[in-house]
N, C-alpha and C positions, 0 to 999 in steps of 0.2 A: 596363486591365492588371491584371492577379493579382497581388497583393501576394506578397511574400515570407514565409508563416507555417508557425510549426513549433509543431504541439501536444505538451506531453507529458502523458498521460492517468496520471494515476498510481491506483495503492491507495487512498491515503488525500488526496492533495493532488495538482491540475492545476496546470498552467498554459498560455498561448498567450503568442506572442512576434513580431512579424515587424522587419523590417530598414528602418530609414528612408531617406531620401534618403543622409544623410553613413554610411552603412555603420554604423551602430551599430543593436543589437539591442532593443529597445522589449516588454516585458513589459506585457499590460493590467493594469488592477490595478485590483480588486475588493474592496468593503465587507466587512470581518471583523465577527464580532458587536457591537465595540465601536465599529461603523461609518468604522474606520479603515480607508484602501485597503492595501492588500498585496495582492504579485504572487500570489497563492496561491487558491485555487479549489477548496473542499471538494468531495471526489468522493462526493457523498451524496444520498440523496432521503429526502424524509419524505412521506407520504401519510395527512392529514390524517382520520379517520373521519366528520365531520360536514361535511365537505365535500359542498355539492349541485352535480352536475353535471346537464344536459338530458340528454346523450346522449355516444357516444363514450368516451373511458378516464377514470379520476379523472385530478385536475390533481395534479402533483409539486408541490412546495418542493424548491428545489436552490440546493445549496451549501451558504452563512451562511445563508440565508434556510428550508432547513429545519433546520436545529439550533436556529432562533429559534424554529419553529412547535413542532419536539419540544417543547420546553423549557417555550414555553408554553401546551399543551396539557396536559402533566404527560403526555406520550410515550402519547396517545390517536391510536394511528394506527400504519402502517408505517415501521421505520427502516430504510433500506437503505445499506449502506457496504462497503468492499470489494471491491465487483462483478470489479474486473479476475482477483482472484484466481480468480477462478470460470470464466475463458475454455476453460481444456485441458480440462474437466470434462466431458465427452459426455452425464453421466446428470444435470447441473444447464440444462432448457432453459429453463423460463419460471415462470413464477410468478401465480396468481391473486392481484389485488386489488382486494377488494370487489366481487368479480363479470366483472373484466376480465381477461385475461389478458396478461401485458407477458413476452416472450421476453426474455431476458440483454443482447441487441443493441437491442433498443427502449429498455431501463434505460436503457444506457452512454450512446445517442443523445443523451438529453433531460441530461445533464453535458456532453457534445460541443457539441451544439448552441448551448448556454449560450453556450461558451467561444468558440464562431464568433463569434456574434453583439458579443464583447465587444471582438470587434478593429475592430469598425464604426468607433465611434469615437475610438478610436488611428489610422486613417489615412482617414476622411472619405470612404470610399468603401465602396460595401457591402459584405455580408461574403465572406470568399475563398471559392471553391468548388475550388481546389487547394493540398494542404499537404503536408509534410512529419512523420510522427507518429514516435515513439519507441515502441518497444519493447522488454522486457528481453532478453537472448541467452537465456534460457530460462525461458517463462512457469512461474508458480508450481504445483506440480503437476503437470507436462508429464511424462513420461515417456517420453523420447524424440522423434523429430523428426518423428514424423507428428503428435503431441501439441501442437508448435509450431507447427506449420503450421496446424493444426484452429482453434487461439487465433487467430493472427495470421490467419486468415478472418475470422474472426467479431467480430473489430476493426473487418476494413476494412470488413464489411458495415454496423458500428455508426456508423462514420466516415459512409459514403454515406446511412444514411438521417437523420444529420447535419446533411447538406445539401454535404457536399463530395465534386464526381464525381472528382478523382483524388487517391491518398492513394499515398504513397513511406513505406518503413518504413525507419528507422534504429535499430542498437544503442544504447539509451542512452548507455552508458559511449561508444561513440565519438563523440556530440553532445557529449556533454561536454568530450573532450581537444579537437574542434574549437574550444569554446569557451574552454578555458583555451588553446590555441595562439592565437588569436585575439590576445593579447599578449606574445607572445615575438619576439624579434628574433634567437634563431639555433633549429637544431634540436635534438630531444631526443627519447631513449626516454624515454614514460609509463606507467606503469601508473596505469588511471583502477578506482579502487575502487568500486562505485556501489550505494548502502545504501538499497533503497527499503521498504517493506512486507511484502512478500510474497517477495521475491526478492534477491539481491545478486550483483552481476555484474562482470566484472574481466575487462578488456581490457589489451593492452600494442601502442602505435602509435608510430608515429614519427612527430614530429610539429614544425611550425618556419616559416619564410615558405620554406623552398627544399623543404618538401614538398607536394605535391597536395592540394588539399583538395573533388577530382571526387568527388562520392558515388558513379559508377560506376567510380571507378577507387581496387580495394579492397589496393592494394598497400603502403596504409601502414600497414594493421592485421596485426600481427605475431599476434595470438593472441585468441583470448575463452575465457569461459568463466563459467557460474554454476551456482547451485545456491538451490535453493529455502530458505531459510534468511535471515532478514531480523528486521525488527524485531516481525513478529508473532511468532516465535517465541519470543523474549524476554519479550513479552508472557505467553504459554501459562504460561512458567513460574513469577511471579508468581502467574500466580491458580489455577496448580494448588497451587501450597505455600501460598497462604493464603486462598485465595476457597473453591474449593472442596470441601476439608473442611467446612466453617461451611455449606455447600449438601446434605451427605450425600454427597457422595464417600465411601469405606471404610466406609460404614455398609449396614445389612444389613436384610431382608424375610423376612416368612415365606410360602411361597408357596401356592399351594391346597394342593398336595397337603403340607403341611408341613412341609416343608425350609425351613432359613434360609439365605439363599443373599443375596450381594452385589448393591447396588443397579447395575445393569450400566455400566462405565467409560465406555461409549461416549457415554453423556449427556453426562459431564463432558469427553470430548476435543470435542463440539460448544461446549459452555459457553467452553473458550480460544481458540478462533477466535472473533473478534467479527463478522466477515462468515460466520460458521456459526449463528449464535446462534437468527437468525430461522428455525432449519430447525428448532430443538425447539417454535412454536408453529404447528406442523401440527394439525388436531383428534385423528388419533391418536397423535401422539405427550404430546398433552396429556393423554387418557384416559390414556394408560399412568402420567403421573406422576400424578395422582389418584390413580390403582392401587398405585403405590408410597406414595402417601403413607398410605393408606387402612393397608397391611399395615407400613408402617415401626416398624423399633424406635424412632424418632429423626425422626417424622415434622412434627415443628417445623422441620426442617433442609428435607425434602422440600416444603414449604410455600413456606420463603424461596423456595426453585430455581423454586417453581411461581409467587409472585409477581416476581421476577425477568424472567420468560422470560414471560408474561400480562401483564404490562406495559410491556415492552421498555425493561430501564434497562441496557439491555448500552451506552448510550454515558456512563452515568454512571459506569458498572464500570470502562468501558477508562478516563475520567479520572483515576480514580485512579490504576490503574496506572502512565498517563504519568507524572505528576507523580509517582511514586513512582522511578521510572526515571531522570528529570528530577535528582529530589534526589541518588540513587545516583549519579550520573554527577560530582557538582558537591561529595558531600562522601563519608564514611566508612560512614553511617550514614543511615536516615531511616525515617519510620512513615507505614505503608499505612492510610487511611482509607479506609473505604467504608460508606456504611451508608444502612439501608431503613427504612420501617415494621416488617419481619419481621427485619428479620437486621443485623443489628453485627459489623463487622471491622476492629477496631483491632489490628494488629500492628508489631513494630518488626523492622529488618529490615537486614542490614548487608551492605556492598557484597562481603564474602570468600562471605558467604552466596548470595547474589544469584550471583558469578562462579562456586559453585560449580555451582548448581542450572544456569546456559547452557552450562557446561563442553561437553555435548555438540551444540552447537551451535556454539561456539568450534570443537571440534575439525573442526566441516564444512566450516567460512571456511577452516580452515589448509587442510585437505586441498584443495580447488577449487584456493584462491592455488598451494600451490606444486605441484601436479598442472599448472597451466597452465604457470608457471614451464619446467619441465620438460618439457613438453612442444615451447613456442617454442623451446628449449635457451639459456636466459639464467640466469645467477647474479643474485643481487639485487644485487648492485655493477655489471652493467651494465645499469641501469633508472637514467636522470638524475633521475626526479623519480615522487614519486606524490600522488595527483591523489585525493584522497578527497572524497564529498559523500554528502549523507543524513544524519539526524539519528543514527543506529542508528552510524555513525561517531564517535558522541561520547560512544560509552560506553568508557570507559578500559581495558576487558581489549580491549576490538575494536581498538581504536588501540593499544594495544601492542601486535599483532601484526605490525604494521606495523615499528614503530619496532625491536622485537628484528632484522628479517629486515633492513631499509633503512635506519635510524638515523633519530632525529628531525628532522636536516638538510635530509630530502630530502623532505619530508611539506608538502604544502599541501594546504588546503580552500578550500570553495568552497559558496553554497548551490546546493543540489540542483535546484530547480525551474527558478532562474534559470538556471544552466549547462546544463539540458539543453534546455529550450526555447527559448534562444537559440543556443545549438549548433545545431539542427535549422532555425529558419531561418537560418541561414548555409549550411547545407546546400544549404534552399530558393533561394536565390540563385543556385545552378548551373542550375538543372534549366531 
């Protein structure tokens, strides 16, 4: 028999989940660096340089187990992180490495795969070959609904060369409310808030023991709706006000024909995506920054960027910034480290400052919420409860957005990986 398993493939963090005998939800749970289990499953690959293979594509490191190889390589190889955000993208198909060529769908596979294999021994029988997967209501970048559809293919194709021939898609946000109805004893309108990476999605269902919980039977979701705006973005703006000035942002070249002309933006908008980072060490895109460094007024700064992006410490950059986000969230105040061989960046940094620089990304969460709001035709006084999960929900301007429109009373959380991967096999359970 086919277990009951529901993966959620995320940005930054998986998980796999399926439903035991007594109807409770079972999270596998996987060695973190400090080789502690947690339900959590980095969506990452490292591809080692020194690695010998006979024949066939190099071998990954996935998960914990490539950020151990980064780390103790001293980031001698490919980092790859991100990938989901890269689905809607037509003009991102594959990627050479070391002489092999690995399509978007083959990346995502060998995290997939992992995550199959991990349910083996959660229920003593091999691994599922039918699941239940999560997807956001509108991938990151999608522009439109031929754009969602182009993604959610090339999921399922990543899914099946996985090793699982049927794969069902569900809304996150509504794996979620299923899971948090999962303990309620009457009904209730939700809005499920859902704060992943790449993307933030906001659903409103009804949801209780007297409502349907048939994944073909889509009458209890009252509304969805997202917008590409999440915790990368948050990210972006961290390291554009403090990373990359100290990289040669705003600084200037002189060019053949002898014009001084600006080191072009477009560098630095790849530099705050960290699943973009790896696209500035292409070989010509490296010649070019040579080329800038070569003609730079300020070409110590074009150096840092070129060892930066030549040695791939984009997972030691994003550290920072988390912890720096991390402090923001938990005090007033806190100071951004980050530092190389080439470049030093000690700033202090306070959280008025911080809300003002996401301000315009605050204002795209407002706009989505009550654009849906408005649209289902609900005032926020009749939503019983909201249902927020994802870390990017614990930053205090995000959460008071919430709290101004619904008041603090009606506000529960939840973690993010757990509740959607056990929502989605409860899902599994119907089908």
């Amino acid at each position: 028999m086919n277990p009951a398993v529901g993966v959620d493939f995320g940005t930054t963090n998986s998980a796999i989940a399926s439903i035991d005998a007594a109807g409770k939800a079972r999270l596998a749970a996987f060695p973190t660096l400090g080789q502690a289990l947690a339900p959590v499953f980095r969506s990452i690959l490292f591809f080692e340089t020194d690695v010998d293979w006979v024949r066939g594509r190099p071998p990954a490191s996935i998960g914990h187990e490539a950020i151990a190889e980064y780390l103790a390589t001293g980031a001698d190889g490919r980092l790859m992180q991100s990938m989901k955000s890269f689905l809607a993208s037509r003009h991102v198909v594959a990627t050479n490495v070391f002489g092999h060529n690995f399509t978007l769908e083959s990346l995502i596979a060998l995290v997939v795969a992992r995550l199959r294999a991990a349910i083996r021994p959660e229920l003593g029988v091999a691994p599922p070959t039918h699941v239940v997967a999560g997807r956001p209501v509108h991938f990151a970048f999608a522009n439109g609904d031929d754009d969602d559809a182009f993604a959610e293919g090339r999921l399922r194709k990543a899914f099946a060369l996985a090793g699982f021939e049927q794969v069902s898609f569900v809304p996150e946000p509504v794996a979620a409310a299923l899971h948090y109805a999962s303990g309620l004893d009457h009904d209730e309108i939700v809005l499920v808030a859902d704060f992943g990476g790449g993307t933030s999605d906001f659903s409103v269902l009804r949801v209780g023991p007297e409502v349907t919980d048939d994944p073909a039977d889509a009458s209890h979701i009252i509304g969805t709706a997202g917008v590409g705006v999440a915790g990368d973005n948050f990210d972006a703006r961290l390291i554009d006000r403090l990373v990359a000035p100290a990289l040669g942002k705003g600084s200037h070249y002189r060019s053949q024909t002898g014009k001084i002309l600006e080191i072009p933006p477009a560098i630095y908008h790849r530099l705050e995506r960290w699943h973009e980072l790896s696209l500035l060490k292409t070989p010509r895109m490296m010649d070019s920054l040579y080329a800038y460094r070569r003609d730079a007024r300020e070409p110590d700064k074009i150096g840092a960027l070129i060892d930066l992006v030549d040695h791939d410490l984009g997972y030691a950059l994003y550290a920072a910034v988390e912890q720096t986000k991390v402090a923001l969230s938990r005090g007033d105040s806190a100071r951004f480290s980050f530092r190389t061989d080439s470049v030093e960046v000690e700033a202090p940094v306070t959280r008025d400052e911080f809300e003002a620089w996401i301000q315009p990304d605050l204002d795209a969460l407002t706009s989505c919420l009550d654009g849906l709001l408005a649209d289902v035709g609900l005032a926020p006084a009749d939503v019983d409860t909201v249902f927020v999960t994802g870390g990017t929900a614990l930053v205090p301007a995000v959460r008071a957005l919430f709290e101004q429109r619904f008041g603090a009373d009606k506000l529960r959380s939840g973690d993010f990986l757990a509740s959607v991967a056990s929502g989605l096999a409860r899902y599994a359970t119907r089908l």
